[in-house]
C-alpha positions in Angstrom: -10.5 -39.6 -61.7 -13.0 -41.7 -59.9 -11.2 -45.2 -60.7 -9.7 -47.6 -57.7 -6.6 -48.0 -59.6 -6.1 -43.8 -60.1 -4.9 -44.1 -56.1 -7.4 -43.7 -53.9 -7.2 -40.1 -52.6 -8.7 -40.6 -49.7 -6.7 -43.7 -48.6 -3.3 -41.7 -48.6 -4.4 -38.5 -47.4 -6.3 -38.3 -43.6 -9.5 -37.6 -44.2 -11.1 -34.2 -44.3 -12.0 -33.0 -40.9 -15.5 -33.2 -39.6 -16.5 -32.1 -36.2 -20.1 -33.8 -36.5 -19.0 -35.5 -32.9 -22.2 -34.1 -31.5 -24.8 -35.8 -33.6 -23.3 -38.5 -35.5 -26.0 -40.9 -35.6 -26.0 -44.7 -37.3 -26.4 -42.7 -41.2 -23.8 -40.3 -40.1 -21.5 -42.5 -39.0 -22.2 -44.5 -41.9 -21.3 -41.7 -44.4 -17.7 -40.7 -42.7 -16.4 -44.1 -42.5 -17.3 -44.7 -46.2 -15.7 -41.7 -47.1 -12.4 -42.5 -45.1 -12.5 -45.7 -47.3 -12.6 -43.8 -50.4 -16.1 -44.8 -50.9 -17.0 -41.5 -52.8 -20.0 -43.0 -54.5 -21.6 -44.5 -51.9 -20.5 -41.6 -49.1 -22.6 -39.0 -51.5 -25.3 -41.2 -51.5 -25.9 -41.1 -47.7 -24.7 -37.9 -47.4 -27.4 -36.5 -49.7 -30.1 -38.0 -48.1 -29.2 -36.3 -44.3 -28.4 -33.0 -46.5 -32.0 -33.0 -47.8 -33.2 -34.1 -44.0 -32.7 -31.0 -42.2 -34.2 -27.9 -42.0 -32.1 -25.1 -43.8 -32.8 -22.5 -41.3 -32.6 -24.6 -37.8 -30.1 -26.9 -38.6 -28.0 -24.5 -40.8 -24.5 -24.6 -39.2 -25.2 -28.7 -40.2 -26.1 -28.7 -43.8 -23.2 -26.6 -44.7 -20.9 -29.2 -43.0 -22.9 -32.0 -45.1 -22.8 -29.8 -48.7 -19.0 -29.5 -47.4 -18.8 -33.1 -47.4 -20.9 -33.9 -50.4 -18.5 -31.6 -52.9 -15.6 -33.3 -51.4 -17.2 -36.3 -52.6 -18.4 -35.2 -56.1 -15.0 -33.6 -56.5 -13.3 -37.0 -56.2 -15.7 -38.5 -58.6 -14.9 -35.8 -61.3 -18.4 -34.1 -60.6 -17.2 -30.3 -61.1 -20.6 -29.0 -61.5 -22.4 -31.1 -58.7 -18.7 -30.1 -56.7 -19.2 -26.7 -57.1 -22.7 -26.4 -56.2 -22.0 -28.0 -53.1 -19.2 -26.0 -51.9 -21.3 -22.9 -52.7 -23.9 -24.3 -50.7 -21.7 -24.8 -47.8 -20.2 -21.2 -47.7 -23.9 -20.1 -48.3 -24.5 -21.8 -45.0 -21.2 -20.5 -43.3 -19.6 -23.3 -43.2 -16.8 -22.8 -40.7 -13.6 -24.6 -42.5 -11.1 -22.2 -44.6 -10.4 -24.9 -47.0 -14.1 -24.6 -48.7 -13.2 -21.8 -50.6 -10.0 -24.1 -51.9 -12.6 -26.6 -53.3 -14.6 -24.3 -54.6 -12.0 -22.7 -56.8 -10.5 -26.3 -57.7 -14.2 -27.6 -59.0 -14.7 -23.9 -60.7 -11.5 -24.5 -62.6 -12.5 -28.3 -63.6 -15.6 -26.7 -64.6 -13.4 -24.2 -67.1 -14.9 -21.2 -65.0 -11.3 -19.9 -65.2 -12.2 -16.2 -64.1 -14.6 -17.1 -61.1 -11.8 -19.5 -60.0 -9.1 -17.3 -59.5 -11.4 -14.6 -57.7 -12.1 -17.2 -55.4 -8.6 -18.4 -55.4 -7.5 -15.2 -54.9 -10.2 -14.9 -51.6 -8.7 -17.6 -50.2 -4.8 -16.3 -50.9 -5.6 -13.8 -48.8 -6.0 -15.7 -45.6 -3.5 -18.3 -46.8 -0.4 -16.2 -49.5 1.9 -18.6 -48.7 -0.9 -21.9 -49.7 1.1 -24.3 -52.5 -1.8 -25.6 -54.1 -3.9 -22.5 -54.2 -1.0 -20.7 -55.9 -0.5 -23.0 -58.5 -4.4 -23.5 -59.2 -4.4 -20.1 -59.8 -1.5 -20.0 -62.2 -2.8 -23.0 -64.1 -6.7 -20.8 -64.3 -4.0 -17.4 -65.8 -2.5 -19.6 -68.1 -5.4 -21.4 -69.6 -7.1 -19.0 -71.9 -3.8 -18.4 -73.4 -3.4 -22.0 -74.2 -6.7 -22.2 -75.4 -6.3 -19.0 -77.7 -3.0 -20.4 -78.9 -3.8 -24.1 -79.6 -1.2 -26.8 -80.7 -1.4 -29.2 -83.3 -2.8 -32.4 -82.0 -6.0 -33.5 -83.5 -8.2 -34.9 -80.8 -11.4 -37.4 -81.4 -13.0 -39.3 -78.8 -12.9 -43.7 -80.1 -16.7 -44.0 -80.6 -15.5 -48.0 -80.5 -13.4 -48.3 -77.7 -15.9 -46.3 -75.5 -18.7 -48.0 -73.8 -21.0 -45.9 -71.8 -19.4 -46.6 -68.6 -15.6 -45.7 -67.9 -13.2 -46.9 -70.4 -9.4 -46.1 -69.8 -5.3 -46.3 -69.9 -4.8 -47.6 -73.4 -1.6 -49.5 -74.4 0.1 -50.8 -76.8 0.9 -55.0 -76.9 4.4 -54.0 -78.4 5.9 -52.3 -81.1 4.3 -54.1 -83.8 0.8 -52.2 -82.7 -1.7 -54.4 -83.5 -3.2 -54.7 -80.3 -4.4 -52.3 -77.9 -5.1 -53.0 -74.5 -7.1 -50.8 -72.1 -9.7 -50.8 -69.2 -12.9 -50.4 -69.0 -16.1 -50.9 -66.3 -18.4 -51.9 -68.5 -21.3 -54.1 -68.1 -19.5 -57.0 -69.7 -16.7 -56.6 -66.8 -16.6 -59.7 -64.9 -15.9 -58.0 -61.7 -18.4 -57.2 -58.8 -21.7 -55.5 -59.5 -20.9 -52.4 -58.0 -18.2 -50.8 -57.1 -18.7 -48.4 -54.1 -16.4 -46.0 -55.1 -18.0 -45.2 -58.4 -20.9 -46.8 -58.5 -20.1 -49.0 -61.5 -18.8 -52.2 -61.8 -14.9 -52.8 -61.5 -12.5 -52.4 -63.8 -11.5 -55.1 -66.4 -8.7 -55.7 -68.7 -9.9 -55.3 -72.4 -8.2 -55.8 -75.6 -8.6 -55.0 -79.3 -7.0 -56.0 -82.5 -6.3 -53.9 -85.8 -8.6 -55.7 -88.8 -7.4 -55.1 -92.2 -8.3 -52.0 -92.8 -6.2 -50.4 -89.8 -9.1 -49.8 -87.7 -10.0 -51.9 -84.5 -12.4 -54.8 -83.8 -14.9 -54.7 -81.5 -13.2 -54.7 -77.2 -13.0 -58.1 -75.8 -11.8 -59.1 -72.1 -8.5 -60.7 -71.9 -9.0 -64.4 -71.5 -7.2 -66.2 -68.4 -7.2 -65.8 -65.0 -5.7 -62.1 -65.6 -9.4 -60.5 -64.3 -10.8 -61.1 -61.2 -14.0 -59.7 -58.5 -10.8 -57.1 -58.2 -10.3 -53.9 -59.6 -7.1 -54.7 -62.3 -6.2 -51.9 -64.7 -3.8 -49.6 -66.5 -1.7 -52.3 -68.6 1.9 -52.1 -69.8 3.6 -54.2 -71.5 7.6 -55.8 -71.0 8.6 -54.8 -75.2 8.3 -57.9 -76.2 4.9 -58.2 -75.3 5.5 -61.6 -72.9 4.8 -59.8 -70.0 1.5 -57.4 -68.7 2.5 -55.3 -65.8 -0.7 -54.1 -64.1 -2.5 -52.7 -60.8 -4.8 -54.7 -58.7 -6.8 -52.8 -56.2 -8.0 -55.1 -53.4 -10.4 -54.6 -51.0 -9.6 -56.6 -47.7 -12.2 -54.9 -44.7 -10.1 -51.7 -44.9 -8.1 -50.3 -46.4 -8.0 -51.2 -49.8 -4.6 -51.1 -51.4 -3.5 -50.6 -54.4 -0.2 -52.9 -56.1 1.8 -53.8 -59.0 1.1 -57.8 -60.7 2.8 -59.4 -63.6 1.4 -61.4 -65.9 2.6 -63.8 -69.0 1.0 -64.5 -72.0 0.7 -67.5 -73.5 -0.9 -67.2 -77.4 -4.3 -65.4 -76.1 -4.2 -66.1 -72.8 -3.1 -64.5 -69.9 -2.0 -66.3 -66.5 -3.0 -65.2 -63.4 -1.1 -62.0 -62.1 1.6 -62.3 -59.4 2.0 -59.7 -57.3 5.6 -57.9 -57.9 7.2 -56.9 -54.9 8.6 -53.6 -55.3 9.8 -52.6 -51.4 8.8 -53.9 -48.1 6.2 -51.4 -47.1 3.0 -52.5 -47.1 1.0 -49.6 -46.2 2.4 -47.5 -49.5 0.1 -47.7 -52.5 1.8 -49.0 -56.1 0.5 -48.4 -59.3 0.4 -46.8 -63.2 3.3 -49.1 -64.3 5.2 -48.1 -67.0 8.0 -49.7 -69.1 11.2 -48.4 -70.6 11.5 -49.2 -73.9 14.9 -51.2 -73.5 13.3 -52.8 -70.9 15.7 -52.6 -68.2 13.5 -49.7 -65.9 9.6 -50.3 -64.8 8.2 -46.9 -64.0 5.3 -46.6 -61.3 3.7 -44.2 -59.0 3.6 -44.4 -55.3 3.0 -42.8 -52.1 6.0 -44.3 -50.2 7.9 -41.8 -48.2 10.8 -39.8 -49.6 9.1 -38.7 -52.2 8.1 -34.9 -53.1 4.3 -35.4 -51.5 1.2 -36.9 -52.8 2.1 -39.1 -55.5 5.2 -39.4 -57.0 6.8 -41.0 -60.3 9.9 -43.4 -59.7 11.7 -46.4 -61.2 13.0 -49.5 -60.4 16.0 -51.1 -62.4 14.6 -54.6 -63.7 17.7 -56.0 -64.7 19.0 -55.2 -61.0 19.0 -58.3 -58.7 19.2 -55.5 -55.9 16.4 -53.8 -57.9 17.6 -50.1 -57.4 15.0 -47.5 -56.7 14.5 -44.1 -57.6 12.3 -40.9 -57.2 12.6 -38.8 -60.6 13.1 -35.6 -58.5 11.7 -32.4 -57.6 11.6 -31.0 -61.4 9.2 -33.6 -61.7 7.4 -34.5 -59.0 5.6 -32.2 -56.9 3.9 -31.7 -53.6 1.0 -32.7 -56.0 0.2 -36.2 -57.6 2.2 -36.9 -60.7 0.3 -39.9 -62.4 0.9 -42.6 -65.5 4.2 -42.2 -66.8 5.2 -43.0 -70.2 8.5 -43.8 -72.0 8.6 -43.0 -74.9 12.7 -42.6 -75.1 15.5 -42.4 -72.9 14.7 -38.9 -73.3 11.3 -38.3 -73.3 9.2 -38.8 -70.8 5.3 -38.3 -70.5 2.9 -38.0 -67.4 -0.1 -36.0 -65.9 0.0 -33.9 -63.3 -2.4 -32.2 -60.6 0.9 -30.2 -59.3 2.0 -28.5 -62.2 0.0 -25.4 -63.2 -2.7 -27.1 -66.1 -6.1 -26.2 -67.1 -7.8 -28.5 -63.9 -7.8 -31.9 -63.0 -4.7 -33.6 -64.2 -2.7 -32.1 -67.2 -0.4 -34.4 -69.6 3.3 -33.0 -69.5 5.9 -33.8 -71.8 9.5 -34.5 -70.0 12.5 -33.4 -72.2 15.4 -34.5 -70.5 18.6 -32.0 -72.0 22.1 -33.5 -72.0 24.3 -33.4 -69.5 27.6 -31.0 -69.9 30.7 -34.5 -70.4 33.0 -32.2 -68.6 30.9 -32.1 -65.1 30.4 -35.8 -63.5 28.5 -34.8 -60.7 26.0 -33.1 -62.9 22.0 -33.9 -62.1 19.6 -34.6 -64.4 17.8 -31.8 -66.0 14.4 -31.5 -67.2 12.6 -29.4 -69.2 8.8 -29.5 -68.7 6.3 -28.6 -71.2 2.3 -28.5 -70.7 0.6 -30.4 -74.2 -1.9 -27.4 -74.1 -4.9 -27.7 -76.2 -6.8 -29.7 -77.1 -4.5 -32.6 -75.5 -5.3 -30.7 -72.0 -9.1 -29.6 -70.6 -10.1 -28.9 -67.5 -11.2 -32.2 -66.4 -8.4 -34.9 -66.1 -6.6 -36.0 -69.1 -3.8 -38.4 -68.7 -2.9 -42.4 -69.8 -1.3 -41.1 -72.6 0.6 -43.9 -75.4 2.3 -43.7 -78.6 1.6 -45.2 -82.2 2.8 -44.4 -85.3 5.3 -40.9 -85.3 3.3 -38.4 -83.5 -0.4 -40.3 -83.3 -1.5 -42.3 -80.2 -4.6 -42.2 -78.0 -4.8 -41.2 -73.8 -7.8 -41.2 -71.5 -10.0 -37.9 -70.3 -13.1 -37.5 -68.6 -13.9 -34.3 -70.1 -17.6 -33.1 -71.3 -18.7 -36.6 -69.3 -21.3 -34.7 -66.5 -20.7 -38.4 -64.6 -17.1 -38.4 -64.8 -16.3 -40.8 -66.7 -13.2 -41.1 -68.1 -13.0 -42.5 -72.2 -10.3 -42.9 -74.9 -9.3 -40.5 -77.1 -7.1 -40.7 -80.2 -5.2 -37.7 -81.0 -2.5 -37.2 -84.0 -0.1 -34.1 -84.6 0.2 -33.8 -88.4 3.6 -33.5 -90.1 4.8 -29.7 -90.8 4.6 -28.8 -94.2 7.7 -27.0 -95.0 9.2 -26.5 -97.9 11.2 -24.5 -100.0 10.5 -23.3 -103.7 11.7 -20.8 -106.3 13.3 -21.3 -109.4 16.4 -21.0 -111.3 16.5 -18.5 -114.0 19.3 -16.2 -116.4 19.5 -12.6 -116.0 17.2 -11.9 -118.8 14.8 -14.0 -116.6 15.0 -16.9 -118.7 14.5 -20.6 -117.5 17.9 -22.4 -117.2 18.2 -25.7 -119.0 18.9 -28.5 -116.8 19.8 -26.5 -113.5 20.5 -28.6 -110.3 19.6 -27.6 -107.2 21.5 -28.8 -104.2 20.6 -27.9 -100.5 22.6 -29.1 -97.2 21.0 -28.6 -93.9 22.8 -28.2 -90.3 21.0 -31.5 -89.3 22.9 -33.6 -91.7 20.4 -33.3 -94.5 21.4 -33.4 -98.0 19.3 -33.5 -100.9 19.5 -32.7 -104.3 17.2 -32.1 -107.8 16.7 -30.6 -111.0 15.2 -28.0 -111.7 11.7 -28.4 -114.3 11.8 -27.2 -117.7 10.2 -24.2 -116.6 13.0 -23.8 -114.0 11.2 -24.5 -110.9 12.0 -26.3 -108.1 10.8 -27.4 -104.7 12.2 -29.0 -101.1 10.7 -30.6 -98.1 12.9 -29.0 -95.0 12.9 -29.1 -91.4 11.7 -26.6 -88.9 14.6 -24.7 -87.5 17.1 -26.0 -89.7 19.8 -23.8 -91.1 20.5 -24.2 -94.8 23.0 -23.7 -97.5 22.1 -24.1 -101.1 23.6 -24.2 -104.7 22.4 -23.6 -107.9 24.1 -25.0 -111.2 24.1 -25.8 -115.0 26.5 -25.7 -118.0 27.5 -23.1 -119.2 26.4 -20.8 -116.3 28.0 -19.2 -113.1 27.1 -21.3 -109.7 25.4 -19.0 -107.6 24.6 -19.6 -103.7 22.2 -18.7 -100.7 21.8 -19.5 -97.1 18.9 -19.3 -95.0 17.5 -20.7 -91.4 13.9 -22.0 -91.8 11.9 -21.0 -88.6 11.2 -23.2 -85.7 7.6 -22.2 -85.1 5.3 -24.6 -84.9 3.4 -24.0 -88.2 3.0 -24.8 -91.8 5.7 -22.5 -94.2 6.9 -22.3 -97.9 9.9 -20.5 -98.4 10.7 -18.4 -101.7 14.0 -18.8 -103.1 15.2 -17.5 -106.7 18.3 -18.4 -108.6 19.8 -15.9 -110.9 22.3 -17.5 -112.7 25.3 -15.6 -114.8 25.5 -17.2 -118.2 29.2 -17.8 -119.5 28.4 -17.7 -123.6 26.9 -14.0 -122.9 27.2 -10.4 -121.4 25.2 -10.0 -118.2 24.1 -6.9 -116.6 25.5 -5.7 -113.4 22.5 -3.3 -112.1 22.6 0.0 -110.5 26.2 0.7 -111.3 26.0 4.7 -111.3 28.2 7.8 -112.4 27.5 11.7 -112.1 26.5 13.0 -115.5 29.9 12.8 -117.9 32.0 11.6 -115.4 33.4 7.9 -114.8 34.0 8.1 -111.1 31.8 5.6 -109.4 29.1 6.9 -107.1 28.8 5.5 -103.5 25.4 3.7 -104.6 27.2 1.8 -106.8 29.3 0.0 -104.4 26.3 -2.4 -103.1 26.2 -3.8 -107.2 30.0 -4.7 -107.2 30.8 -6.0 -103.6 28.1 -8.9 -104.8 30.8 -8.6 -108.2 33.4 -9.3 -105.4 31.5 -12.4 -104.5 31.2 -13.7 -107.6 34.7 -13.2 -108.5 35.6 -14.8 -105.3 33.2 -17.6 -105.4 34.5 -18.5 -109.3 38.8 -18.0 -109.0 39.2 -19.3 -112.2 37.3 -17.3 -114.4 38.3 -14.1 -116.4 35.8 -11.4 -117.7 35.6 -8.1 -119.7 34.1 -5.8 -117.9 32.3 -3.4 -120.5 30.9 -0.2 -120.2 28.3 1.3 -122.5 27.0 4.7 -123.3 24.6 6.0 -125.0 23.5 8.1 -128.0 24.1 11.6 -127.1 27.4 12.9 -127.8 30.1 12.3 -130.2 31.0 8.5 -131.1 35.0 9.2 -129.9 33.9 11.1 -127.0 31.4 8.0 -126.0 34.0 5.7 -126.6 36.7 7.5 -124.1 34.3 8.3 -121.6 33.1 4.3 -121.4 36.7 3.4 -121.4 37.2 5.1 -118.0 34.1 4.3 -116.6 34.6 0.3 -117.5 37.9 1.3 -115.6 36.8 2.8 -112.6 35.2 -0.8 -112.1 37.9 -2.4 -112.9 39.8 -0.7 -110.3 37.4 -1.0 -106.9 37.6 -5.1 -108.2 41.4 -4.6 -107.8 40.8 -2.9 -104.4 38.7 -5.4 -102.8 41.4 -8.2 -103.4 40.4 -9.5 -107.4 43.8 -9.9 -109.3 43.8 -7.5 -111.9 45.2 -10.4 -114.9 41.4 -11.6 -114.5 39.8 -8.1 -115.4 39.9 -6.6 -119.0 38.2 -3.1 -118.9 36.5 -2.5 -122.2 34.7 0.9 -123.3 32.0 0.4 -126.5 30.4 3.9 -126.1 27.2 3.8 -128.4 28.6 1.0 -130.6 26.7 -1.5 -129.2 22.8 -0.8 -128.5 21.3 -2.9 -126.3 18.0 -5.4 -127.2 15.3 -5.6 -125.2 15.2 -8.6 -123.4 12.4 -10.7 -121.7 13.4 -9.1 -118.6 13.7 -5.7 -120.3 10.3 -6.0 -121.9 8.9 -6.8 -118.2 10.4 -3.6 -116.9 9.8 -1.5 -119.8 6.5 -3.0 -121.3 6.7 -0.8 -124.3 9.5 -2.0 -125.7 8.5 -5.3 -127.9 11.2 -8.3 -127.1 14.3 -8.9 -129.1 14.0 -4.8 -130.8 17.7 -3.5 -130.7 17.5 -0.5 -129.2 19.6 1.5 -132.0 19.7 5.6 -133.2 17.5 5.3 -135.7 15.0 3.4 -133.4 15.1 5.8 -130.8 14.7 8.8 -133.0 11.0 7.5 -134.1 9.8 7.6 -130.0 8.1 9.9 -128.0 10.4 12.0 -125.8 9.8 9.8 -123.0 10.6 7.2 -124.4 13.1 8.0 -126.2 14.7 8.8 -122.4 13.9 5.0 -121.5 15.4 3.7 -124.6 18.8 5.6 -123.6 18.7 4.9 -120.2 18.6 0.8 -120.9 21.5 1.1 -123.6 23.8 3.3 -120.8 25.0 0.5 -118.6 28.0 -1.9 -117.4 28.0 -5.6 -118.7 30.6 -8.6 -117.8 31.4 -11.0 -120.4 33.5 -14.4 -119.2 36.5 -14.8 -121.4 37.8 -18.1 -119.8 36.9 -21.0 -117.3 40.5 -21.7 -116.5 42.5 -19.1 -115.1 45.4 -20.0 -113.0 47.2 -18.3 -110.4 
């Protein structure tokens, strides 16, 4: 970011070496100390001129040191391509300082040139393994093509409105009634100096807009007050009542220019004058990117002073402390690196961009999960669980400024596909999953069942129920990764049930589930309930049919049922008649085994007395046999051979009939 209020790079690092002691003239001189004010725009400026100066073959050695200088500087103004060309430039001119190869890399991956970075990452590596940031520059340039090839989610469209065609940045929300949106911008309107010599623009401005009727935003106007000033003010937040604007101020005073933390109160429209908020006694620490809980009791912010983790670090502050306790958020956090603009979202959710957690280049948004702490241990430390936003929330220029709207919609800053580096707003909005769950609810003879309800209990707490359509159909909305139980009823039909776990990908799903419902008033089918040829002892395939019989039984302990067994044509009538007898028995009997009271189970044999006709779900499986045609002798006498086999095949099979609702033990 090339904005005052992002923390001046170069005013809490020393400033890159130079060894120009030789030949620093008046230009020269001028250059280094603009630079080691963080003067990035004007630094180039000069620098450029005394690059173009010299002659490239005499004065070599020196315009490698100046292309050296200049990427630093385009580098720091979010120039990647101007960056890179420089640092090549340098090495092309043997520019004696390790660290060029570093840059180079860096601006390659803010460029997206993920491959050529980590060749020259991995040049550099092997002077320097043991190099922090050259390690996790290169993991950020391995990991980015599979975030890219995997995606998220988030929608992501620049705010043609917002955006003017200077820098535009750090939107916020006045409170949680979100009809204004504050941000800030160094447009030409800005009421700050002409020129800021850092970027080249003017300073940065506080601007607000409000949502008109139709839920889009009026046209920016600056805040009103004395809240903007020849000072660089920016990145708002706001106490959650909206009464108070926490913001930073960068001022300029000879050198160096420091960046703090004002409040400001509103009154109607206006804003007072900001007062600067005293946060510790140092004044050579840098303050800035404030950040409000939403109870209001912690202001977040980001700051240099020592103890933290290196660069910039996140802490917080306890407002409601008269002490005003102070703390760093830690190593799983911060990083060696600069951890920027926090935001609350919840107690456990926290957001932020980072240059020291592997990203895609530039600074990455991160989302914070903080995981709950085990009761039973008191001296347990937070723990957080850190999660890249991949694409398109992350690119490889900077992204960050993040805030929240409605559920999962908001807007955040980025200064990607800008050659200038400017930085503009964004909105971005993760759609709601579309899960659901359909099916439908029908008899054995696949009939639709009249007036089924359809309950469904989730592990979350869920509960929902419905009715099945005439057609028997029915459909849920559900959770990702939720496991579910469900129940299926109507009069004068069995309850039937089914559990499943809906999966906790990130995508859209529709899950199939059919209810096959016993009816009470008629026989049902048991399928695939098989015997050897003229025998009744139950083959092992069977077993699978009647352990569900088991359930059913189980699930229903006050029902009793015949459980008849059918034959068919071929053989004599008294011989059919015996042989289902022992067959309905055998079933009878594994019930018994598997723990059904035998009182509930009538065995019943019918041989060929009863022929079966064809049902709608018969007719679906055998397409040659019209709906509602019994299935008798003389019928199957009239078929072809084949058929006739199909015809006998349907009418040998075992049936349950429910006798009575009320059994008791």
């Amino acid at each position: 970011m090339k904005h005052i209020l992002y923390m001046v790079v170069g005013l809490m690092l020393a400033s890159v070496a130079m060894s120009l002691s030789s030949c620093k003239g008046p230009k020269l001189k001028d250059a280094d100390e603009a630079y080691d004010r963080g003067e990035y725009f004007d630094a180039a400026a000069i620098y450029r001129k005394l690059y173009n100066r010299y002659n490239h073959k005499e004065d070599a050695w020196l315009r490698g040191e100046l292309a050296f200088q200049l990427g630093m500087c385009h580098l720091k103004l979010n120039q990647g391509n101007r960056a890179t060309a420089a640092f090549q430039n340098a090495i092309r001119y043997e520019y004696d300082d390790s660290t060029t190869l570093l840059r180079l890399a860096q601006s390659q991956q803010r460029e997206g040139q993920y491959t050529a970075a980590i060749k020259t990452y991995d040049e550099y590596l092997d002077m320097f393994p043991d190099d922090w940031e050259a390690q996790v520059g290169k993991r950020g340039c391995e990991l980015a093509p599979q975030w890219k090839e995997e995606g998220s989610r988030y929608i992501v469209k620049q705010n043609k409105l917002l955006n003017s065609r200077r820098a535009d940045y750090c939107p916020m929300y006045l409170d949680k009634n979100r009809e204004y949106i504050y941000f800030t911008s160094t447009n030409e309107k800005s009421t700050g100096e002409l020129r800021s010599e850092i970027t080249g623009t003017k300073k940065g401005d506080i601007y607000f807009t409000k949502k008109d009727e139709k839920s889009g935003w009026s046209r920016p106007e600056v805040v009103e007050g004395g809240l903007n000033t020849e000072h660089d003010e920016g990145a708002p937040a706001f106490s959650p009542d909206g009464s108070t604007m926490y913001l930073a101020r960068a001022v300029r005073q000879n050198w160096p220019t420091t960046v703090e933390i004002y409040t400001s109160s509103r009154s109607e429209a206006k804003w007072s004058a900001p007062q600067k908020f005293e946060i510790t006694a140092d004044t050579l620490s840098n303050y800035s990117d404030p950040a409000v809980s939403p109870d209001g009791q912690w202001l977040y912010f980001v700051s240099d002073i020592p103890g933290g983790q290196g660069g910039t670090d996140i802490w917080r502050i306890n407002l409601k402390d008269k002490h005003g306790t102070l703390e760093n958020l830690g190593p799983q956090i911060n990083t060696p690196g600069n951890e920027r603009f926090p935001y609350v979202r919840t107690d456990s959710l926290l957001y932020f961009s980072s240059d020291g957690h592997p990203g895609m280049g530039g600074l990455d948004l991160f989302l914070a999960t903080l995981q709950p702490r085990d009761e039973d241990d008191k001296l347990a430390m937070d723990r957080w669980v850190i999660e890249n936003m991949g694409v398109p929330m992350n690119s490889s220029a900077d992204d960050f400024g993040i805030t929240f709207g409605e559920g999962e919609s908001g807007m955040f800053s980025s200064n990607r596909g800008d050659a200038r580096g400017y930085d503009h707003i964004y909105d971005f909005i993760k759609p709601e999953l579309k899960i659901w769950i359909s099916g439908y609810v029908v008899d054995k003879d696949d009939e639709p069942v009249p007036n089924a309800v359809i309950r469904i209990v989730g592990d979350d707490g869920s509960n929902q129920k419905t009715a099945a359509k005439p057609d028997g159909s029915f459909r849920f909305d559900l959770q990702r990764g939720v496991k579910y139980a469900m129940l299926a009823s109507a009069d004068g039909y069995l309850n039937s049930r089914q559990e499943f776990e809906s999966d906790s990908t990130e995508e859209d799903a529709e899950y199939n589930v059919d209810f096959i419902l016993a009816a009470t008033f008629k026989a049902q089918i048991i399928e695939n309930i098989f015997y050897d040829f003229d025998k009744a002892v139950l083959r092992d395939e069977s077993k699978l049919a009647l352990d569900s019989m088991v359930m059913l039984l189980k699930d229903h302990p006050n029902i009793v049922i015949e459980m008849a067994s059918h034959t068919d044509r071929v053989g004599t009538e008294k011989y059919n008649q015996g042989l289902s007898q022992r067959r309905a028995q055998s079933v009878v009997d594994y019930l018994v085994e598997n723990g059904i009271p035998r009182e509930r189970l009538k065995p019943a044999g019918y041989g060929e007395s009863r022929p079966k006709t064809v049902t709608k779900r018969i007719h679906s499986q055998y397409p040659q046999f019209e709906e509602g045609v019994t299935l008798t002798p003389e019928f199957i006498k009239s078929l072809s051979k084949e058929d006739q086999q199909a015809a006998d095949q349907i009418n040998r099979r075992t049936e349950f009939q429910v006798l009575d609702t009320e059994y008791q033990y």
